[in-house]
Structures are given as C-alpha cells and as structure tokens.
C-alpha positions as CSV (number, residue, x, y, z in Angstrom):
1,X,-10.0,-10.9,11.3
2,X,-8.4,-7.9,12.0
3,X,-7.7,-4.2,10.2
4,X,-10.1,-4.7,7.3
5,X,-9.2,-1.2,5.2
6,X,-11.9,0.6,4.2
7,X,-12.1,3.3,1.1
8,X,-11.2,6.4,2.1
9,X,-8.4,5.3,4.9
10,X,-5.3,5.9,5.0
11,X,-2.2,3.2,4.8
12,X,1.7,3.5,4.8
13,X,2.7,2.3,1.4
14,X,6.1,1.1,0.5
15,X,7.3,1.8,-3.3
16,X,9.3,-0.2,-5.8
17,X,12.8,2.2,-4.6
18,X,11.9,1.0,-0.7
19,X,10.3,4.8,0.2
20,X,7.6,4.8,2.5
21,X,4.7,6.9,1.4
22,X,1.5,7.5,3.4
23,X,-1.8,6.8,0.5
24,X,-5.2,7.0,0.4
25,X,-7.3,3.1,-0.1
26,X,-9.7,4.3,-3.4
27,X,-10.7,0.3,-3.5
28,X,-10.4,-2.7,-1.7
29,X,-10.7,-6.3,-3.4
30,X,-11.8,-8.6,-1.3
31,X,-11.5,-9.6,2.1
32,X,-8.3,-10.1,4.5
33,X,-8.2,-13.2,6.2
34,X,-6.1,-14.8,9.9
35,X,-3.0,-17.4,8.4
36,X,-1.6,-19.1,10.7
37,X,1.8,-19.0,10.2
38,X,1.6,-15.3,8.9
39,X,-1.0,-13.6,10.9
40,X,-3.5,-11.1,9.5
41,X,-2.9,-11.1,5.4
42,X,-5.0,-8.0,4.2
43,X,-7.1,-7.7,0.5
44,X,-5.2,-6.3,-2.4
45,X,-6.3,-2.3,-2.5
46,X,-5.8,0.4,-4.6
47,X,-4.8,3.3,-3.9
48,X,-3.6,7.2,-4.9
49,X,-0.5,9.1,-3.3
50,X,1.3,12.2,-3.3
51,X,5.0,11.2,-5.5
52,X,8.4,11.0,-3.1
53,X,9.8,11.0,-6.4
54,X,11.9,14.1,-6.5
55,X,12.2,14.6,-10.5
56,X,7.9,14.0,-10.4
57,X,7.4,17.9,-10.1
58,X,5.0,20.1,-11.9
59,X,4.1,23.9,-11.9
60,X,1.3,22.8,-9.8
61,X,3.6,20.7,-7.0
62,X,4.6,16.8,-6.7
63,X,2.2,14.5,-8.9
64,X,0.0,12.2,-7.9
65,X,0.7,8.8,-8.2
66,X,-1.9,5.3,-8.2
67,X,-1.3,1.6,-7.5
68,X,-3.5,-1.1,-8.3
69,X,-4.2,-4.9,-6.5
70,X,-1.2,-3.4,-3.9
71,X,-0.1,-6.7,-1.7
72,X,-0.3,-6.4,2.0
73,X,3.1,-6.7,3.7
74,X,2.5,-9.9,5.5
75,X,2.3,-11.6,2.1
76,X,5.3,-9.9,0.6
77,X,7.6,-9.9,4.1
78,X,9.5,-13.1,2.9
79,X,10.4,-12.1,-0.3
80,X,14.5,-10.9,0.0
81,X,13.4,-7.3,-0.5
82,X,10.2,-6.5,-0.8
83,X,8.6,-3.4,-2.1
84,X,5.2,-1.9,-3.4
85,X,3.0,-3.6,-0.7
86,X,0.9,-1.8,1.8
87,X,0.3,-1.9,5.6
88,X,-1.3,-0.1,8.7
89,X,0.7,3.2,9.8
C-alpha cells in the first residue's frame, strides 16, 4: 500500500465543474488498499479548500469550501467524466 493521506496533507482535488483545487485532508476514513486491475485505491477523506468559484467572494476574500467521504481518483477514473474525487499532487 502506497500514499496513505494523513490529516493535515495536502491533495489536488477535482470539483463537480472539472477545476482542480489544491485542499487540505481534515479526516481520513479508512484505509487505501492495492486492486489489481486499478492500482492503489485511496480512503474516502474529507477535506477544506479555498473556492475557484469566482461569484464565492466575500469582503474578507474567496470562501472556504468542505467536502466529505471525497473518492479517490482511481475509483472514479472510469466513470465518463468524473469529478469531485481526490488524488496526490
């Protein structure tokens, strides 16, 4: 097993509108694990990140924004498009 994230790390994030993001892992559930046919599947995590959502502006800068149980890519990477999952910069 490989790249385990730990709280505190960061991760590249991919939103719902495809924009990369980088975050900060605030929880991790579980373990990753080796698939054979996939590789290294990472834990769900959550995490907290700065908005690249233009219109998400207050008087005190962009917003923060948190995701919960976010998928890592190599279970989402078959999907047509994916989006909100999580990976190693």
């Amino acid at each position: 097993m490989t790249d385990q994230p730990i709280v505190g790390e960061a991760v590249t994030i991919v939103t719902e509108d495809y924009r990369e993001c980088s975050a900060l892992v605030v929880a991790v559930h579980g373990v990753g694990y080796d698939h054979e046919d996939w590789g290294y599947v990472g834990p769900a995590i959550n995490v907290v990140f700065v908005t690249a959502d233009p219109q998400k502006h207050d008087p005190h800068g962009m917003q923060l924004e948190r995701y919960s149980s976010l998928s890592h890519f190599n279970i989402v990477r078959s999907m047509p498009k994916p989006g909100r999952y999580w990976r190693k910069p």
